[in-house]
C-alpha positions in Angstrom: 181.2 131.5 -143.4 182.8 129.0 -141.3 181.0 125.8 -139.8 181.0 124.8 -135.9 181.7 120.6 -135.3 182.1 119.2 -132.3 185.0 117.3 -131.8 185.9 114.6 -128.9 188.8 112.3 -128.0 189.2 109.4 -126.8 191.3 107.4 -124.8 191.5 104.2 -127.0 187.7 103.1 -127.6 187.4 105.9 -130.6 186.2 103.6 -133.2 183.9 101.3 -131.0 181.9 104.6 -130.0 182.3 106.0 -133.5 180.6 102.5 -134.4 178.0 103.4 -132.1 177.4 105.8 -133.2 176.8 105.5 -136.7 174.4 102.8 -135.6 172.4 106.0 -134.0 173.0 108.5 -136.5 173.1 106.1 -139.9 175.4 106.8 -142.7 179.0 106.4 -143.6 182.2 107.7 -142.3 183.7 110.2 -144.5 187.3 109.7 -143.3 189.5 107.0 -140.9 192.9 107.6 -140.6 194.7 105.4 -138.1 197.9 107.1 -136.4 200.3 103.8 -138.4 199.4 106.0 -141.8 200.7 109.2 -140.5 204.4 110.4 -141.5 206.8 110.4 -139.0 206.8 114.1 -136.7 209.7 115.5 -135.1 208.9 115.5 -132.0 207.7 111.8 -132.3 204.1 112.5 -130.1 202.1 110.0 -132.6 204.6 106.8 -131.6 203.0 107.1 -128.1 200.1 105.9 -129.4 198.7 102.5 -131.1 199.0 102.8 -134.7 195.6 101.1 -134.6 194.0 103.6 -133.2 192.2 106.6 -134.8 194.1 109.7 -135.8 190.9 111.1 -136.9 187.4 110.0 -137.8 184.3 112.1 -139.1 180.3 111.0 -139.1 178.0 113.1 -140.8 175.3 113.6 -137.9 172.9 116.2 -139.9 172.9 118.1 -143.3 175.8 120.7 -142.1 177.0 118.8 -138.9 179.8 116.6 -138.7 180.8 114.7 -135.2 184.7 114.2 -135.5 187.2 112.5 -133.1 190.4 110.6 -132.1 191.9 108.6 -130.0 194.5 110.2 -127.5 197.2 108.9 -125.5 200.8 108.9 -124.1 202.5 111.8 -122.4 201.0 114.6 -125.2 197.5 113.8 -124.3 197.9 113.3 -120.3 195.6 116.0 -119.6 192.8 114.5 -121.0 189.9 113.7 -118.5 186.5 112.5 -119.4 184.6 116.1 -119.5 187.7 117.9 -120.8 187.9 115.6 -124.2 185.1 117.8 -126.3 186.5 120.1 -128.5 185.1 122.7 -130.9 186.2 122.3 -134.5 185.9 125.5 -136.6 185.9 124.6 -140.7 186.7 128.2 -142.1 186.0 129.6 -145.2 189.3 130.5 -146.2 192.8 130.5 -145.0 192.1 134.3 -143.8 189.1 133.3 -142.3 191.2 130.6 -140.0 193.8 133.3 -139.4 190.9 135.7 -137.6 189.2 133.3 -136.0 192.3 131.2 -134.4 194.1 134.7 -133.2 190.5 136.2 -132.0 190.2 133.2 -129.8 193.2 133.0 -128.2 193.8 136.0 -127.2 194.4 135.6 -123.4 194.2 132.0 -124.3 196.9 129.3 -124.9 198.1 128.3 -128.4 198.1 124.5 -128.3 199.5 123.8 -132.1 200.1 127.0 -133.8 197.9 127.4 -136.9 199.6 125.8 -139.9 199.8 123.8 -143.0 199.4 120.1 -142.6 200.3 117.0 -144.3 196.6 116.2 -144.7 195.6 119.2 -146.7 194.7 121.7 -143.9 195.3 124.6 -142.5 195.1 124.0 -138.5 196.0 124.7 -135.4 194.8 124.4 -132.1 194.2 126.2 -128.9 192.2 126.8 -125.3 190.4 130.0 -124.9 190.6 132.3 -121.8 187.8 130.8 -120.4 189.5 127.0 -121.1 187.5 126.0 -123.9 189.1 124.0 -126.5 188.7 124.7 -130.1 190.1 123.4 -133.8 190.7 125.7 -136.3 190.8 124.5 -139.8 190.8 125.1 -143.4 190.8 122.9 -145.9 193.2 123.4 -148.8 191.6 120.5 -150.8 188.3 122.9 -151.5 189.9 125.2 -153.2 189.7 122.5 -156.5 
């Protein structure tokens, strides 16, 4: 059964609110990855961006929630408005699971990153619904042992 996380970006103060948080919440980050430790893309989106700055971050926030995020920027992220920056991540039980769920939702939608295997060990993609919600679909290759 998949998992619901919400996800939010940032434009450049990731880690100082991710900080904060923590100091709310308690605990320990389970993963920082700074944009400098990600291999180069072909379209070249992640050098418009600090490699400082956070790629992606997660905070465990309750026994089954996690509160994810990253920082955005640069001419692939120029949409992003305070208010439009939550997303929903979706942590699917399997790679068919992610399939469903990712082609359910955007149906009659818009396909952001098409669903696919990553360099991280994940199957993702990303998308807006019809009715312009944002949402991360994901499943992780790395539980499968």
């Amino acid at each position: 059964m998949a998992k619901i996380n919400p996800y939010i970006n940032f434009k450049g103060n990731c880690e100082e609110a991710f900080n904060f948080y923590k100091s709310v919440f308690g605990g320990e980050f389970l993963f920082r990855g700074r944009y400098k430790d990600m291999p180069p893309s072909e379209n070249g989106q992640s050098h418009e961006i600090d490699g400082e700055k956070i790629m992606h971050i997660s905070l465990p926030v309750g026994q089954e929630t996690l509160l994810m995020g990253s920082d955005v920027g640069g001419e692939w992220a120029k949409d992003t408005i305070d208010g439009n920056n939550i997303q929903i991540s979706i942590s699917a039980g399997s790679e068919q699971e992610a399939t469903q769920l990712f082609n359910g939702l955007s149906v009659g939608g818009r396909i952001n990153m098409p669903l696919e295997r990553t360099f991280w060990g994940s199957f993702f993609g990303m998308l807006t619904d019809k009715f312009g919600i944002n949402w991360m679909v994901d499943y992780d290759y790395r539980l499968d042992g």
